[in-house]
NUVO-605986 format. One record per atom (N, C-alpha, C, CB): atom name; x, y, z. Coordinates in steps of 0.02 Angstrom, whole numbers, m for minus. Each point is the difference from the previous one (the first is absolute). Glycine has a CB too. Layout:
// residues N
<node at="CA" x="X" y="Y" z="Z"/>
...
// end
This chain:
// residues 86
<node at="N" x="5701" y="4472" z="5701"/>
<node at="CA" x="53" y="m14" z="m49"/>
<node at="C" x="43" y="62" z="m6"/>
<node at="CB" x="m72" y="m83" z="m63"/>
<node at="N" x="137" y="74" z="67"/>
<node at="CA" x="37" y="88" z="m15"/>
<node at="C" x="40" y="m42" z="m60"/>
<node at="CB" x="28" y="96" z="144"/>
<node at="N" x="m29" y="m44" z="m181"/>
<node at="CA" x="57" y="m32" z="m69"/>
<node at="C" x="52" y="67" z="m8"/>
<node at="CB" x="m105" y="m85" z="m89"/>
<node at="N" x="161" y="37" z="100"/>
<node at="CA" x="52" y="52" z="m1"/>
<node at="C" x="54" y="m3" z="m43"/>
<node at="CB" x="m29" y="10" z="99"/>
<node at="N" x="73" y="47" z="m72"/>
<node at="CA" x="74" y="m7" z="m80"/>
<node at="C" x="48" y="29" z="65"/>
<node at="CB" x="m53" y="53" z="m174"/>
<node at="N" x="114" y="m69" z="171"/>
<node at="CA" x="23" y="34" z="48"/>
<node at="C" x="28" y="77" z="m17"/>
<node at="CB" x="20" y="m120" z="45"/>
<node at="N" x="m20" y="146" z="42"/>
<node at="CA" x="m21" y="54" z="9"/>
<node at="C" x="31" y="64" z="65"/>
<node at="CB" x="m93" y="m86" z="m60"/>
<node at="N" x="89" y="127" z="57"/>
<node at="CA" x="26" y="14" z="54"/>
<node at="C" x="m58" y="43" z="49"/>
<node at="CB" x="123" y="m6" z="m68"/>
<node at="N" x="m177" y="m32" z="115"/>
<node at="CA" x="m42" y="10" z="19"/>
<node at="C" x="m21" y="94" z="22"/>
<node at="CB" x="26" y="m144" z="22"/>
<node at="N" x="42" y="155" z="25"/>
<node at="CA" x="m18" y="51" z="21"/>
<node at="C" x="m8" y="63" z="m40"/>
<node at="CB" x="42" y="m58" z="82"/>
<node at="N" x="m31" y="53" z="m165"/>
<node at="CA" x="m5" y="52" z="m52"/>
<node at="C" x="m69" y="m24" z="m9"/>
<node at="CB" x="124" y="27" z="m59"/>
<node at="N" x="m180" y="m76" z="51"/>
<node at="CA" x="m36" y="4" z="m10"/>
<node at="C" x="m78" y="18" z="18"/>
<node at="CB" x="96" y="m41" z="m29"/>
<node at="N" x="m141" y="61" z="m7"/>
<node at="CA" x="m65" y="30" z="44"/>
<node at="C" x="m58" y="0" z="m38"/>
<node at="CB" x="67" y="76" z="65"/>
<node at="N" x="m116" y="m90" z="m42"/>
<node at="CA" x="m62" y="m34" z="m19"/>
<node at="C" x="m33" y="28" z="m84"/>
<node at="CB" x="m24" y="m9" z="152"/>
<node at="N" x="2" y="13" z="m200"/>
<node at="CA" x="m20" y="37" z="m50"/>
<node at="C" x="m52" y="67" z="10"/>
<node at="CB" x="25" y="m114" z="m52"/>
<node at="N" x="m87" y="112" z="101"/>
<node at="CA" x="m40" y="25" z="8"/>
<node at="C" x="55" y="62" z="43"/>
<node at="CB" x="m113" y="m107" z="m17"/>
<node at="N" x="177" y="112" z="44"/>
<node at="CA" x="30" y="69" z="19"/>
<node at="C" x="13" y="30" z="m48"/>
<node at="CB" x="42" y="m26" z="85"/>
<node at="N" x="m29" y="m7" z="m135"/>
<node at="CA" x="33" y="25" z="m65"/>
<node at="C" x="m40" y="85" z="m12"/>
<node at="CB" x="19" y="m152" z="m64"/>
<node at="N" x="32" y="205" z="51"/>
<node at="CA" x="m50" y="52" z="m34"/>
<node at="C" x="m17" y="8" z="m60"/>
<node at="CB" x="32" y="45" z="67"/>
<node at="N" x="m67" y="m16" z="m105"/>
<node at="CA" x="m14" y="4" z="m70"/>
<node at="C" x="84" y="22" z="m33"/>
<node at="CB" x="m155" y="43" z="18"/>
<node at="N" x="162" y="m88" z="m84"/>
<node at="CA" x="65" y="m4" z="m25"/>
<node at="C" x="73" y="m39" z="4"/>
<node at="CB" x="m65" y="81" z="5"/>
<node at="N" x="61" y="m100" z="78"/>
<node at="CA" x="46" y="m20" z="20"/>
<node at="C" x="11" y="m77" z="m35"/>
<node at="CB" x="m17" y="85" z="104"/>
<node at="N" x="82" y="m119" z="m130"/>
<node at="CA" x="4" y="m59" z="m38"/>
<node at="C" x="26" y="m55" z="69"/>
<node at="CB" x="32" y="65" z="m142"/>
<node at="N" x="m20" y="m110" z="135"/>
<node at="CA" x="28" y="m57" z="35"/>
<node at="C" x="18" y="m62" z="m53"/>
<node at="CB" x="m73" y="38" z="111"/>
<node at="N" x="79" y="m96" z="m63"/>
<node at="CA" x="7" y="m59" z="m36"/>
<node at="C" x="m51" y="m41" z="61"/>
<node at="CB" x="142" y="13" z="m75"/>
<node at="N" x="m189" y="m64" z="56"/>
<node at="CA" x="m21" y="m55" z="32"/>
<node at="C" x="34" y="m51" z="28"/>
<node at="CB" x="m66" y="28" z="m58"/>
<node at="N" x="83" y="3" z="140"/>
<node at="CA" x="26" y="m73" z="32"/>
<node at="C" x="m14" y="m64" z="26"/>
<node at="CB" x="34" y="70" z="10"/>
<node at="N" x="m131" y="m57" z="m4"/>
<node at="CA" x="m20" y="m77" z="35"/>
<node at="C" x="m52" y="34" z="8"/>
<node at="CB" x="90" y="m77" z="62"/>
<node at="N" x="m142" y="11" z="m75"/>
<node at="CA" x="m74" y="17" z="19"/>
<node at="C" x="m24" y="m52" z="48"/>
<node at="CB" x="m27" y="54" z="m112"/>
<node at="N" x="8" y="m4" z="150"/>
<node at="CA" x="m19" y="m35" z="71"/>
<node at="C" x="m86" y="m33" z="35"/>
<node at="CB" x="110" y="95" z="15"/>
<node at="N" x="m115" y="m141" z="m68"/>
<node at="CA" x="m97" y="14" z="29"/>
<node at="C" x="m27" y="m82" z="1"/>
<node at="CB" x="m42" y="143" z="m82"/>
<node at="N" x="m12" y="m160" z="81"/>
<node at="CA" x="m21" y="m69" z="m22"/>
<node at="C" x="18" y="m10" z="m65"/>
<node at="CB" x="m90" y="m3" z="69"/>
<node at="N" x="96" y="m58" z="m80"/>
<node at="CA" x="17" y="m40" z="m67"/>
<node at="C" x="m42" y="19" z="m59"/>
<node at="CB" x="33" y="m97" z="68"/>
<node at="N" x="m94" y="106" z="m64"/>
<node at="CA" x="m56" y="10" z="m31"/>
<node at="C" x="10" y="51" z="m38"/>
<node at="CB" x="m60" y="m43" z="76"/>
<node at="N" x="73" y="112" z="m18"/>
<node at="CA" x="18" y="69" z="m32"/>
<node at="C" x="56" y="7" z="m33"/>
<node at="CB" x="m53" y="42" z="77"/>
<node at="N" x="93" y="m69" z="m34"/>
<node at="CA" x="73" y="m17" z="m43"/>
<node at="C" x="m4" y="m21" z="m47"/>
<node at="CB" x="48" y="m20" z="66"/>
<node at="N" x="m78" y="m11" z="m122"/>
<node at="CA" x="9" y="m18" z="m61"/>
<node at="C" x="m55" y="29" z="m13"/>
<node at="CB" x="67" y="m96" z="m6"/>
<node at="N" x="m92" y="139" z="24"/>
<node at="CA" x="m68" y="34" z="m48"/>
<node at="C" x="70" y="57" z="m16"/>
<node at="CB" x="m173" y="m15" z="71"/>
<node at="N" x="201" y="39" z="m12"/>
<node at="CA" x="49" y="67" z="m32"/>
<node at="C" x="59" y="m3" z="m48"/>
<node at="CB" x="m27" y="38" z="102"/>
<node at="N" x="53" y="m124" z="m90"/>
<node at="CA" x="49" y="10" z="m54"/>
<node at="C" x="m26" y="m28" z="m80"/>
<node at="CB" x="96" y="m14" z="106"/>
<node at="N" x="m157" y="m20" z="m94"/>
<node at="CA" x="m29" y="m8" z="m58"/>
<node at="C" x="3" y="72" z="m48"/>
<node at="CB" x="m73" y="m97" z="66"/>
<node at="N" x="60" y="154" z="m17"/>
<node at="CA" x="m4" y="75" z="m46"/>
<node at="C" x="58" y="21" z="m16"/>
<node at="CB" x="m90" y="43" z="50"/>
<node at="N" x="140" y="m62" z="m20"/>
<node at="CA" x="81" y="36" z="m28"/>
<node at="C" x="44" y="27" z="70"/>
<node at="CB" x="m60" y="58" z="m129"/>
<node at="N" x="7" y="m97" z="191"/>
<node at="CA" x="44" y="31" z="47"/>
<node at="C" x="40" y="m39" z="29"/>
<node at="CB" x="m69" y="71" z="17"/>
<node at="N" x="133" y="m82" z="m41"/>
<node at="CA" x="47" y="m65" z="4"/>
<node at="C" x="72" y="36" z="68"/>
<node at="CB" x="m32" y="m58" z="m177"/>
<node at="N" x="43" y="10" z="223"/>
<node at="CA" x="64" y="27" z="30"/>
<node at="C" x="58" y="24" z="m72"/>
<node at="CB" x="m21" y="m97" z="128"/>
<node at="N" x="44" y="146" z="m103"/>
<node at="CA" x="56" y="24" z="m77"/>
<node at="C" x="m33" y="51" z="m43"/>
<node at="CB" x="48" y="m122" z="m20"/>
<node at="N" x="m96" y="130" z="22"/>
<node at="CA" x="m38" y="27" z="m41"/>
<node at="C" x="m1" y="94" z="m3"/>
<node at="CB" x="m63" y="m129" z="24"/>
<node at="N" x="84" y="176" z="m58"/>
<node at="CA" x="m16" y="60" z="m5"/>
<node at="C" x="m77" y="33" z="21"/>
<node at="CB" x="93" y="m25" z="m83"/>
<node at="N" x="m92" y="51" z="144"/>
<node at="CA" x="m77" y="32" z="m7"/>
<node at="C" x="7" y="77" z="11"/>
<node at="CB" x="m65" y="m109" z="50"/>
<node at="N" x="33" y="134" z="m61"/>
<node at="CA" x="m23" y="83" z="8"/>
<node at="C" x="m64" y="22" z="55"/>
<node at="CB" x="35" y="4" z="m134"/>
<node at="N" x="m51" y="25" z="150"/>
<node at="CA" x="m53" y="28" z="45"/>
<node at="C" x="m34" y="60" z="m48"/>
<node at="CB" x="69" y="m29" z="126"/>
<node at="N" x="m118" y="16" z="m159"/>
<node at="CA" x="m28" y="68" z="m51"/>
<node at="C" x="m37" y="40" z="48"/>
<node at="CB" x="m20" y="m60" z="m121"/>
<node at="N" x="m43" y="41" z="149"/>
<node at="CA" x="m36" y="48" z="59"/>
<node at="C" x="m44" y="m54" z="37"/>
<node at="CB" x="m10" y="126" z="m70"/>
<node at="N" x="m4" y="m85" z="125"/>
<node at="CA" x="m53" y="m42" z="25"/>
<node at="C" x="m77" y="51" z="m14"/>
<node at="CB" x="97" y="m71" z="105"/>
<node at="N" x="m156" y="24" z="m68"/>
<node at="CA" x="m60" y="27" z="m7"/>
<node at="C" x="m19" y="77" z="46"/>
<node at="CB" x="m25" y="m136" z="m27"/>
<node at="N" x="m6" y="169" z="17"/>
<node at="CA" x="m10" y="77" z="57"/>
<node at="C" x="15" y="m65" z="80"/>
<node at="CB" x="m144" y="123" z="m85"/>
<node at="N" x="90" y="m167" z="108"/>
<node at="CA" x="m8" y="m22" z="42"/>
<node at="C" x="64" y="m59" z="12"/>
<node at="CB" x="m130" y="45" z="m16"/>
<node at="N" x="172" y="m58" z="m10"/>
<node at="CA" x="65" y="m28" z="13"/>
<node at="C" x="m16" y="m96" z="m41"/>
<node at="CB" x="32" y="103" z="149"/>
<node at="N" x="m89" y="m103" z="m170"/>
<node at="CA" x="m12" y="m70" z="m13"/>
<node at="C" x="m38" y="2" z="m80"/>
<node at="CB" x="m14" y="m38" z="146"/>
<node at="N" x="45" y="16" z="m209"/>
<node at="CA" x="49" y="m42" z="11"/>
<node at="C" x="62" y="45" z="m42"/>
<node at="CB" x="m83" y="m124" z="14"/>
<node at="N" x="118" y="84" z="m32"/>
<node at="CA" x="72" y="39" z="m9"/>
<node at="C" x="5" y="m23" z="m75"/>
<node at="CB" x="71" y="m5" z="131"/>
<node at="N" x="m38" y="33" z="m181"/>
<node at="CA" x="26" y="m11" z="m63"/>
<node at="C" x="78" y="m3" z="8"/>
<node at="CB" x="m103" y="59" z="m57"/>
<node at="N" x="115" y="m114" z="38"/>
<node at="CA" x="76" y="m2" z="m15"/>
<node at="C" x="17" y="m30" z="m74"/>
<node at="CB" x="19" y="m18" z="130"/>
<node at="N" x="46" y="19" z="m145"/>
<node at="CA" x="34" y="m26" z="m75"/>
<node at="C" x="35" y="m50" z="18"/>
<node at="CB" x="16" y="101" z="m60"/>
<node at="N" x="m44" y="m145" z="8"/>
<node at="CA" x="48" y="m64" z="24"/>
<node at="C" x="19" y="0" z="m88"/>
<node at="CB" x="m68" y="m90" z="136"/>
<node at="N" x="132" y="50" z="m148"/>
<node at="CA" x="11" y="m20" z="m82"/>
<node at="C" x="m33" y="20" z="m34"/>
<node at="CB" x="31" y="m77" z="11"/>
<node at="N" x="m51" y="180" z="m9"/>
<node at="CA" x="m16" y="6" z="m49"/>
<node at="C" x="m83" y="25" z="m4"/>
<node at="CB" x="104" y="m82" z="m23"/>
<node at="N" x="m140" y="31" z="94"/>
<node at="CA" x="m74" y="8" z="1"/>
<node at="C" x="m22" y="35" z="59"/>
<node at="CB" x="m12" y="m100" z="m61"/>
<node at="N" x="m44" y="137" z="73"/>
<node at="CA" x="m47" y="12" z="47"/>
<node at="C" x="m5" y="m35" z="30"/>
<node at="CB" x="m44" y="47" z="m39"/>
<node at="N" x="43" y="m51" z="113"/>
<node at="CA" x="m59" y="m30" z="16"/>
<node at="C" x="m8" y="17" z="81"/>
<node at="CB" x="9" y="m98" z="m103"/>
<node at="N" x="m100" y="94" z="111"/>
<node at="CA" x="m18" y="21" z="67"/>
<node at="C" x="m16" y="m41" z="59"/>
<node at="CB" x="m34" y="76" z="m66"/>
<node at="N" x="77" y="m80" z="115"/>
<node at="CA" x="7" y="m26" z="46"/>
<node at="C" x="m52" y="16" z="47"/>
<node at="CB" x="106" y="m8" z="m31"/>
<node at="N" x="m125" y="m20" z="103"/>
<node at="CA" x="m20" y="13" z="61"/>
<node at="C" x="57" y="4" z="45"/>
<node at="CB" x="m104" y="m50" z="m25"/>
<node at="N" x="94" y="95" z="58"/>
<node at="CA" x="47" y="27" z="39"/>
<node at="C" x="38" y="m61" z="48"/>
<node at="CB" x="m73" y="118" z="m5"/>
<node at="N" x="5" y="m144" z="35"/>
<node at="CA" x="25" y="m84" z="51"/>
<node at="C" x="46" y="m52" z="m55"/>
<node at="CB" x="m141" y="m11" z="83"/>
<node at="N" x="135" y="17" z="m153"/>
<node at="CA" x="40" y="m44" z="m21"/>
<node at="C" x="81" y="25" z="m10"/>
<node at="CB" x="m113" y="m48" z="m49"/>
<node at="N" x="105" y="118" z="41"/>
<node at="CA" x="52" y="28" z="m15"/>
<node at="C" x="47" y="m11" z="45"/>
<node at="CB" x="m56" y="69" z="m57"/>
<node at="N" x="23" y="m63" z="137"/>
<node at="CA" x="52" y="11" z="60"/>
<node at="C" x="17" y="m78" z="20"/>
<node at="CB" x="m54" y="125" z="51"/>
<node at="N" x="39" y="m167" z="m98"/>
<node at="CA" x="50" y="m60" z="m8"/>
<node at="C" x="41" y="m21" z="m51"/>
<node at="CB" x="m68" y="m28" z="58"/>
<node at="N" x="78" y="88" z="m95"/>
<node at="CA" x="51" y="m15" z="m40"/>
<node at="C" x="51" y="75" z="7"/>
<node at="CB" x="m82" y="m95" z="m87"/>
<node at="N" x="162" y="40" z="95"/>
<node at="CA" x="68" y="30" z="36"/>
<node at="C" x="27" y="26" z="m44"/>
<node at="CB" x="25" y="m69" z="78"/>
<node at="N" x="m16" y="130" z="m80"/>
<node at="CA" x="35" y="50" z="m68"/>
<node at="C" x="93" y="16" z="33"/>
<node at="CB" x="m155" y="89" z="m42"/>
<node at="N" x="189" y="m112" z="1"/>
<node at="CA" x="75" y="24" z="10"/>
<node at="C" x="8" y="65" z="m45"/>
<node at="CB" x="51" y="m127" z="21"/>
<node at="N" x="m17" y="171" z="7"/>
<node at="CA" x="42" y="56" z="m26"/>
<node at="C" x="27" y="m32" z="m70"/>
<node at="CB" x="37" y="54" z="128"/>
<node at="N" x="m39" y="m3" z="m193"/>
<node at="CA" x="29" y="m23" z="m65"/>
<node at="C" x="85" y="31" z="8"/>
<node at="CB" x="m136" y="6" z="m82"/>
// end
């Protein structure tokens, strides 16, 4: 399932490159259906403001800000969801 907003592809790049701090906007999440609504169930909606806070010493899993909240990702989910330049 990819759920998208339109976009201009070639500005965009996976979340898990993201460095600590850097902001974006959510352009499309790219994974099974399943996961796909486990992530936007949490706030991770195409359109959506996210942040990159840090990742773990070992790169897994990652803390990001979504509307406001925490929350800790796995790295494999991250690198299916498409971050645009803010």
């Amino acid at each position: 399932m990819s759920t998208t907003t339109p976009r201009d592809a070639s500005a965009e790049r996976a979340l898990d490159s993201m460095a600590s701090g850097e902001r974006g906007v959510i352009a499309a999440i790219d994974c099974e259906p399943s996961v796909a609504r486990r992530l936007m169930e949490l706030g991770l909606v195409p359109g959506t403001d996210i942040e990159m806070i840090r990742r773990a010493p070992l790169g897994d899993p990652l803390e990001v800000r979504v509307r406001g909240v925490h929350l800790s990702l796995r790295r494999a989910e991250a690198r299916r969801i498409h971050v645009a330049p803010r």
